[in-house]
Rosetta silent file (secondary structure, phi, psi, omega in degrees, C-alpha in Angstrom):
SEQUENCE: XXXXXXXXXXXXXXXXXXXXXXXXXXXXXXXXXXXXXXXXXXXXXX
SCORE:     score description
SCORE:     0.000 S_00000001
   1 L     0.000  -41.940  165.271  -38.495   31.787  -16.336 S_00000001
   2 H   -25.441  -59.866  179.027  -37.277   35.087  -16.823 S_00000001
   3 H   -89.068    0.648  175.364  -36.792   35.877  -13.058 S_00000001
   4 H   -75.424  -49.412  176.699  -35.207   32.441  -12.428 S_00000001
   5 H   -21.722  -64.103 -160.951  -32.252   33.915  -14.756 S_00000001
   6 H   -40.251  -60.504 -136.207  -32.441   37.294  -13.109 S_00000001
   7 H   -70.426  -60.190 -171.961  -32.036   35.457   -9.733 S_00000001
   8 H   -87.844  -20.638  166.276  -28.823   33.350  -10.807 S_00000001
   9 H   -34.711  -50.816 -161.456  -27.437   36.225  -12.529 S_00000001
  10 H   -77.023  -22.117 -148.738  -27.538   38.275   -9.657 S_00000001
  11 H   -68.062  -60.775 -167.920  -26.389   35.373   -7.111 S_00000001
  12 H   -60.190  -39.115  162.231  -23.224   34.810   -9.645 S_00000001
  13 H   -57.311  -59.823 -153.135  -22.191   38.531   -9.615 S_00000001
  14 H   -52.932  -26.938 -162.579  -22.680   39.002   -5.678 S_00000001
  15 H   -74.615  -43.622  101.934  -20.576   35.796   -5.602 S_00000001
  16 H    35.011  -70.629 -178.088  -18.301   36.857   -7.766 S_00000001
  17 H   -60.801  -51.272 -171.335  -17.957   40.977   -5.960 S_00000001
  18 H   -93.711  -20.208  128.325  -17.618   39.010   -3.139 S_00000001
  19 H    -1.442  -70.448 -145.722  -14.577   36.738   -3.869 S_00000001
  20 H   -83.563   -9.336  176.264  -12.663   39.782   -5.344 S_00000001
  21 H   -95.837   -3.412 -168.040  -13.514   41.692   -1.930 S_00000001
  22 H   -87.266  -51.517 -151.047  -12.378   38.505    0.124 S_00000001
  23 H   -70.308  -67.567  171.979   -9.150   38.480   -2.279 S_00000001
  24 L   -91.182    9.366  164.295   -8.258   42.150   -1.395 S_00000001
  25 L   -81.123  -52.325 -159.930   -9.211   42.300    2.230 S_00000001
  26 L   -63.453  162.243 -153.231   -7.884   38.853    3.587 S_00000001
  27 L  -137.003   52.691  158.096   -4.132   39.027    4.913 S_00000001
  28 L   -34.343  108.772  179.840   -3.116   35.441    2.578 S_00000001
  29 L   -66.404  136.026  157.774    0.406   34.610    4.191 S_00000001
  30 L   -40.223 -177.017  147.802    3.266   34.141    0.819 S_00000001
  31 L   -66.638  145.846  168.030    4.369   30.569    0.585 S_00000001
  32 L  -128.477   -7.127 -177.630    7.712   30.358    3.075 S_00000001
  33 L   -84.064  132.415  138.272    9.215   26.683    2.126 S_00000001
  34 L   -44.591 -177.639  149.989   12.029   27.122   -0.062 S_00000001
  35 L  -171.338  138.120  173.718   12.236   24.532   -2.631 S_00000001
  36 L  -127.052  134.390  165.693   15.049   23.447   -4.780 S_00000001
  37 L  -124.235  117.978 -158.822   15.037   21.293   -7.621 S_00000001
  38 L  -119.447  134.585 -158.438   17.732   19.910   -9.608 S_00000001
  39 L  -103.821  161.345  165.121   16.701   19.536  -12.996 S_00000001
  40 L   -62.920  168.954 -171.107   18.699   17.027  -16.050 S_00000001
  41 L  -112.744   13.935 -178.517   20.490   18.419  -18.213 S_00000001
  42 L  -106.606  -23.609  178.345   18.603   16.250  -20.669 S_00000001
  43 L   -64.012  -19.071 -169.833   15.457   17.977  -19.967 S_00000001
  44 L  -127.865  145.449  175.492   16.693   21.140  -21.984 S_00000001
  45 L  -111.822  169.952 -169.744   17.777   20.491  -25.595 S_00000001
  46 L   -76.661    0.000    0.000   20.945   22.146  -27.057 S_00000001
C-alpha cells in the first residue's frame, strides 16, 4: 500500500513539474479581441 502512494505521489509531482515547464516554454498568444462593455449606472451604488 505504501508504494501505491509513493507511485501517485510521484506521478502528481512529475505532472505537476511538467505543467509549470509547459507554462514557461509554450509561446501562449495574449487574447487580441477588444471588448467593450457598457455597464448601468444602476449597477454601482452612490
Amino acid at each position: 500500500m505504501a508504494k501505491l502512494w509513493l507511485i501517485l505521489i510521484i506521478l502528481i509531482l512529475l505532472s505537476v513539474v511538467g505543467a509549470g515547464i509547459y507554462l514557461m516554454t509554450a509561446d501562449i498568444p495574449a487574447p487580441s479581441q477588444r471588448v467593450e462593455k457598457t455597464l448601468p449606472d444602476d449597477a454601482f451604488p452612490n
